[in-house]
C-alpha beads as a LAMMPS data file, in Angstrom:
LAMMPS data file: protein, C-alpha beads

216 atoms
215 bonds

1 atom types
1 bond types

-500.0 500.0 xlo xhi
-500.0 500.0 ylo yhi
-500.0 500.0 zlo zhi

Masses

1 110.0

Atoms # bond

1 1 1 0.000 0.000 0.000
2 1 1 1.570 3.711 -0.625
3 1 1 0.842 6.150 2.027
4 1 1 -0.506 8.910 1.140
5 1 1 0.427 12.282 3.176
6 1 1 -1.845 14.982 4.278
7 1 1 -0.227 17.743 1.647
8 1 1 -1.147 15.051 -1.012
9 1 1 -4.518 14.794 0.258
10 1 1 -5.443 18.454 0.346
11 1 1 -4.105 18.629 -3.030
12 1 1 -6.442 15.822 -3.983
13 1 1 -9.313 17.944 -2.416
14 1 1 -8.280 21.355 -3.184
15 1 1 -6.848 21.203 -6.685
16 1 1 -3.847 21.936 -7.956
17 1 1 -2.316 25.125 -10.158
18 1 1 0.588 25.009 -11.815
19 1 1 2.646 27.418 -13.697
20 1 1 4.672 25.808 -16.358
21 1 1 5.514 26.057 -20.430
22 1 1 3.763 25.273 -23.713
23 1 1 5.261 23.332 -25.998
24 1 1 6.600 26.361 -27.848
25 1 1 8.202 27.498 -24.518
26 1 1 5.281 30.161 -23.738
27 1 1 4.154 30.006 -19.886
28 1 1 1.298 28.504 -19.216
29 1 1 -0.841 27.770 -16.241
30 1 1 -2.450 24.771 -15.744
31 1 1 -5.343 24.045 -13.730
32 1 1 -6.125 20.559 -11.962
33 1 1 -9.888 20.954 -10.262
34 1 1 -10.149 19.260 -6.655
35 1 1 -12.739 16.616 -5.755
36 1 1 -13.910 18.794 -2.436
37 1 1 -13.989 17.646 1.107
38 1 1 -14.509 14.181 -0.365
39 1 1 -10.286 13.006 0.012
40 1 1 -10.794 13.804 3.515
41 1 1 -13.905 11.496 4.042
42 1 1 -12.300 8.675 2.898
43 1 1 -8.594 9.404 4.614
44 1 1 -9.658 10.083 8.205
45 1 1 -13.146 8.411 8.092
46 1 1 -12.686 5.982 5.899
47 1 1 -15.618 6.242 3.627
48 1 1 -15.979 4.848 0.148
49 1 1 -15.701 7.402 -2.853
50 1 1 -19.254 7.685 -3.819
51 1 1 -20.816 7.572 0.137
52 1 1 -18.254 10.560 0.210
53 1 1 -19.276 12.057 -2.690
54 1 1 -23.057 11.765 -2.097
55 1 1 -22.707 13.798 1.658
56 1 1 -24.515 16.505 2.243
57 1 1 -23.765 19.172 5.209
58 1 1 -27.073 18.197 6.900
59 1 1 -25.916 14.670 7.370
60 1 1 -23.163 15.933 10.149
61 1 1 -25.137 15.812 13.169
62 1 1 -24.135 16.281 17.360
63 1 1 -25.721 14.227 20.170
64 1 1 -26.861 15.325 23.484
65 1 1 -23.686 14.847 24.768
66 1 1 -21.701 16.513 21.941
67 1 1 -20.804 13.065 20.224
68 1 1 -20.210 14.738 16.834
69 1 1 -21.302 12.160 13.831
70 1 1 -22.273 11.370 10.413
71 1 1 -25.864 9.780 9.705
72 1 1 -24.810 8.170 6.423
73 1 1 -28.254 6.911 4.348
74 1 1 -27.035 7.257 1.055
75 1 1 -24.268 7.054 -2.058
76 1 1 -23.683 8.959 -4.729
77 1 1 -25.011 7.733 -7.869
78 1 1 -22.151 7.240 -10.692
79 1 1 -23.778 9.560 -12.443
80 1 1 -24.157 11.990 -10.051
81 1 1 -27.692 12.552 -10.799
82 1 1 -28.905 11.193 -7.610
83 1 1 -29.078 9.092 -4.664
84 1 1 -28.900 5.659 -3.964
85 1 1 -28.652 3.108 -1.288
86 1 1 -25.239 2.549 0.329
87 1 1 -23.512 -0.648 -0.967
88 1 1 -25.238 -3.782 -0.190
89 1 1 -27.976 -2.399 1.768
90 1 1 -31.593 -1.031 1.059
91 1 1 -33.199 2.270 1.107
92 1 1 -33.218 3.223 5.203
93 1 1 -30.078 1.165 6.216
94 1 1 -27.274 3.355 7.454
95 1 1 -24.635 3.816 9.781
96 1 1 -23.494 6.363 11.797
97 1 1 -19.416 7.045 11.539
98 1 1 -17.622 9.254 13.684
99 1 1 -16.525 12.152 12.736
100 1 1 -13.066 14.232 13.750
101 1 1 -13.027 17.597 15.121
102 1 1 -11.162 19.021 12.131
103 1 1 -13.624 17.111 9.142
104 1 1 -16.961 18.831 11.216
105 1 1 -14.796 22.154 11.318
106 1 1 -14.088 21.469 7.677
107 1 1 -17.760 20.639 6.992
108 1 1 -19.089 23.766 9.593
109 1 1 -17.312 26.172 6.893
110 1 1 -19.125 24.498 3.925
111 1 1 -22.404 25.714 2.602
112 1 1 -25.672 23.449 2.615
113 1 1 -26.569 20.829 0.283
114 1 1 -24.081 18.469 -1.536
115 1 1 -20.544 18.937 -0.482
116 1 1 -19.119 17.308 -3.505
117 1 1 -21.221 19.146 -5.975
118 1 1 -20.681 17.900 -9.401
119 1 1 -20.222 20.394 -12.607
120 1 1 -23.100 22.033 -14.944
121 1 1 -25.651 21.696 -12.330
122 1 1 -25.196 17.800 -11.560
123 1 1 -26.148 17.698 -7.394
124 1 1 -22.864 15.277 -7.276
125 1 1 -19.688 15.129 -8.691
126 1 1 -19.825 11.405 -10.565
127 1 1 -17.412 9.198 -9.804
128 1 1 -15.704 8.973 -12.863
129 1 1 -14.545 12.847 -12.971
130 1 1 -13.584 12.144 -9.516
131 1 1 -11.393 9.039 -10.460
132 1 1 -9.938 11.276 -13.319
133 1 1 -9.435 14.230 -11.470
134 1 1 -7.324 11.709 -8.561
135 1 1 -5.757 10.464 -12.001
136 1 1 -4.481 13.937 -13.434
137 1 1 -3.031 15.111 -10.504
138 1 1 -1.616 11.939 -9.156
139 1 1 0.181 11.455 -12.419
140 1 1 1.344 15.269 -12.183
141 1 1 2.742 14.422 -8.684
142 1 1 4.483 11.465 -9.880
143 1 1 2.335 9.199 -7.542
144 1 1 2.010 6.013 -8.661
145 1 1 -0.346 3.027 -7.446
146 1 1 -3.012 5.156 -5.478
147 1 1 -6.886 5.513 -6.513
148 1 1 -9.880 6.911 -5.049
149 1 1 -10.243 3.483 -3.119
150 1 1 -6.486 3.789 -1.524
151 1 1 -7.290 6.559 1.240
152 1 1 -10.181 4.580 2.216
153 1 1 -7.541 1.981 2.447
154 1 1 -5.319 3.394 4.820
155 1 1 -7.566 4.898 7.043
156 1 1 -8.406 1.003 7.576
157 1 1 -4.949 -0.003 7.964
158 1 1 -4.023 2.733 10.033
159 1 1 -6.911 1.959 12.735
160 1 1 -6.200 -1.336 12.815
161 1 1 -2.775 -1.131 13.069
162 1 1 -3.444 1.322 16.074
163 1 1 -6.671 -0.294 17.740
164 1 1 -6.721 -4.189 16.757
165 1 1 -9.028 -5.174 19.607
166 1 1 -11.494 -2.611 17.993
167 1 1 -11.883 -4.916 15.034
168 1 1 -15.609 -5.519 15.325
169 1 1 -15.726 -1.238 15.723
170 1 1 -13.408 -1.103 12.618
171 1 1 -15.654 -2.787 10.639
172 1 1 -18.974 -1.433 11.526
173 1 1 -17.970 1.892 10.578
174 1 1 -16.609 0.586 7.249
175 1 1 -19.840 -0.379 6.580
176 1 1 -18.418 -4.789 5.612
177 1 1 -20.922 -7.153 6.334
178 1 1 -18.730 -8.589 8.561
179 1 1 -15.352 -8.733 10.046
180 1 1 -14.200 -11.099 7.826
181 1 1 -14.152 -8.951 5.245
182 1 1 -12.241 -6.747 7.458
183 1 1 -9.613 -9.274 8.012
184 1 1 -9.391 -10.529 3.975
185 1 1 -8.833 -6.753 2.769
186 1 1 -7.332 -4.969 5.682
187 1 1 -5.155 -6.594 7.182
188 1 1 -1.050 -6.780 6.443
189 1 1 1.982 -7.414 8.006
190 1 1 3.605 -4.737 8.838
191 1 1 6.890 -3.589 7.251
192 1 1 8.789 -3.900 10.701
193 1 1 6.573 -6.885 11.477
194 1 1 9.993 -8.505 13.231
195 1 1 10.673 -5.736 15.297
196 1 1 7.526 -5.159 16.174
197 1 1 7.057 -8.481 17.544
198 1 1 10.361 -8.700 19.180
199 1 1 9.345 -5.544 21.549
200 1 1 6.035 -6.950 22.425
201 1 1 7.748 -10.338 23.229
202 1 1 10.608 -8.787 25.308
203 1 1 8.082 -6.691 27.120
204 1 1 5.819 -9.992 28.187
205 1 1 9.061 -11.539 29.381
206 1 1 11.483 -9.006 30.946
207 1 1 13.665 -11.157 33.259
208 1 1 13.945 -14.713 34.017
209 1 1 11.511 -16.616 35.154
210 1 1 11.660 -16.923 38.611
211 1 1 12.826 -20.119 40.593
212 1 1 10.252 -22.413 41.792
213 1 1 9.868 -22.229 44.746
214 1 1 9.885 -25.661 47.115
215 1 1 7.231 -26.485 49.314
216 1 1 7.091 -29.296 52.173

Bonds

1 1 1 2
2 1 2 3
3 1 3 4
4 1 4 5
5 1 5 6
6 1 6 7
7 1 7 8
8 1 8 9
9 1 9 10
10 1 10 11
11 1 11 12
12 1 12 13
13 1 13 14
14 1 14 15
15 1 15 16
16 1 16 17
17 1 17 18
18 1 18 19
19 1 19 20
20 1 20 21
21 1 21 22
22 1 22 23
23 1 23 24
24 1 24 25
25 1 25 26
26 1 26 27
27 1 27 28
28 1 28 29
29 1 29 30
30 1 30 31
31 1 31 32
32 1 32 33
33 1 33 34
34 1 34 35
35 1 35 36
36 1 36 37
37 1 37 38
38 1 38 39
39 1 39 40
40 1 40 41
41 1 41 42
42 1 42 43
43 1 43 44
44 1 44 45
45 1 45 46
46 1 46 47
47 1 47 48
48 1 48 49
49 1 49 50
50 1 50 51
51 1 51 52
52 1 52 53
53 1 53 54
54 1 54 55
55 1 55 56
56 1 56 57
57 1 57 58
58 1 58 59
59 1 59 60
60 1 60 61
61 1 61 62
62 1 62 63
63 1 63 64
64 1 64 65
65 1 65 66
66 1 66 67
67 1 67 68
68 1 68 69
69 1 69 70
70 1 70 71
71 1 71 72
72 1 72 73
73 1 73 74
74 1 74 75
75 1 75 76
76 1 76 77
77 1 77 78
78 1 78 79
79 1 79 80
80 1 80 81
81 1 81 82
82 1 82 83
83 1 83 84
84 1 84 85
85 1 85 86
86 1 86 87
87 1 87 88
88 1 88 89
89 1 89 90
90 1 90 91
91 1 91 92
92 1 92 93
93 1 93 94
94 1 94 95
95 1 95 96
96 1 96 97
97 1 97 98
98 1 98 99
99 1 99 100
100 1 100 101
101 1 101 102
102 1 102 103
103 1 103 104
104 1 104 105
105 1 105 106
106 1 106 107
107 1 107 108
108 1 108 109
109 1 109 110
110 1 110 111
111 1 111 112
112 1 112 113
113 1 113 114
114 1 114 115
115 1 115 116
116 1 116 117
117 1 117 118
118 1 118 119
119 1 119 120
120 1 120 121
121 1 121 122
122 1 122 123
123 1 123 124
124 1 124 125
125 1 125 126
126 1 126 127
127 1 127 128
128 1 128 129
129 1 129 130
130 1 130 131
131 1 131 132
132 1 132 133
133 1 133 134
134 1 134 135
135 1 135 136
136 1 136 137
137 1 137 138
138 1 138 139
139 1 139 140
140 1 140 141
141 1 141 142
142 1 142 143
143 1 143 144
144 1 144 145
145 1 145 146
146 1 146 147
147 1 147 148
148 1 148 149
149 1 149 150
150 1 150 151
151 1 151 152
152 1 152 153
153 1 153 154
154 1 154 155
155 1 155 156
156 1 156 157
157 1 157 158
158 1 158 159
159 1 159 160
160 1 160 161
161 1 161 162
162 1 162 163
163 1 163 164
164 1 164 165
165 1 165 166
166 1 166 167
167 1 167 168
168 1 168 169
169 1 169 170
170 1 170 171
171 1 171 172
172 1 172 173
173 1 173 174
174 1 174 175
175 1 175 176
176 1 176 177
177 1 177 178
178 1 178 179
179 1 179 180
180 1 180 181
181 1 181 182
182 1 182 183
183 1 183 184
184 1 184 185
185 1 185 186
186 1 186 187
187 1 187 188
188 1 188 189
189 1 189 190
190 1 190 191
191 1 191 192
192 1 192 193
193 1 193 194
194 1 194 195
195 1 195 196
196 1 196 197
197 1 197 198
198 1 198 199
199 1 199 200
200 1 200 201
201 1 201 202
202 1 202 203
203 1 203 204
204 1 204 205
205 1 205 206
206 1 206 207
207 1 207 208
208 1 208 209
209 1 209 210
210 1 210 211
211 1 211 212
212 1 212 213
213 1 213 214
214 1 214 215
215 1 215 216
């Protein structure tokens, strides 16, 4: 998996201008459109590129006790014409994903309606100009082997990596069907996998074991 880093990400979500030459030498700026808010969805929530493309601002709600969270019904249609029902579920089905202080500070800045609107009047940016726009600007960053699915990807990694008793969590807010799905796509050794191991097994056993002792 290549990690993508934050700069990359607002890139991905802001755009990108360049300044540069024509063929003929002339300067030239060129101009590489974001795909909104919707990069940071997937990287620190960890949705999938059309449930991010297909949320609106009212969907960001706050409990009672300030729980801060995202009432996700719906997907973005390819298109971007519409609405439809999250992957493998029905119309009503949803799941409610947590949301970090800087995405609902993001979001609180944002005006209402879709916040991945999609060009020429279209409520939602379709998934295809999204996948190109990740494309161009990927390409112009020399990235290589990333999609719209890879920060989606990482945020998984990353959590589990972190939190691997919160499996059953993990998945939930991923929306799989189960955590088996979690396991078969998500999880990787790590590249210090040896190390790694070698601390956890040096802190269990720290000393010798102690001497047994003798009883009468």
């Amino acid at each position: 998996m290549v990690a993508v880093g934050d700069d990359t990400v607002r890139m991905l979500a802001e755009g990108i201008t360049a300044a540069g030459q024509d063929r003929n030498g002339r300067p030239r700026t060129r101009v590489m459109p974001g795909v909104g808010i919707a990069p940071w969805l997937q990287r620190t929530m960890g949705l999938r590129i059309r449930e991010a493309l297909g949320v609106r601002r009212s969907d960001f709600r706050q409990r009672a006790d300030g729980t801060r969270y995202l009432h996700l019904c719906w997907q973005a249609s390819e298109n971007g014409r519409e609405l439809e029902p999250l992957k493998h579920r029905t119309a009503g089905d949803f799941r409610d994903v947590p949301v970090p202080d800087m995405i609902w500070d993001m979001v609180r800045q944002l005006p209402g309606g879709p916040l991945c609107p999609g060009p020429n009047g279209t409520p939602y940016l379709p998934s295809s100009t999204a996948g190109n726009r990740f494309g161009r600007m990927l390409a112009y960053l020399g990235i290589r082997g990333v999609h719209t699915h890879s920060l989606r990807h990482q945020f998984a990694s990353e959590a589990l990596d972190a939190s691997p008793r919160e499996l059953a969590n993990i998945s939930q807010v991923l929306g799989h069907d189960s955590i088996e799905t979690t396991l078969r796509f998500y999880i990787h050794p790590s590249a210090n996998a040896e190390q790694r191991i070698g601390a956890m097994m040096n802190a269990r056993w720290t000393s010798t074991p102690a001497p047994a002792s003798n009883q009468a």
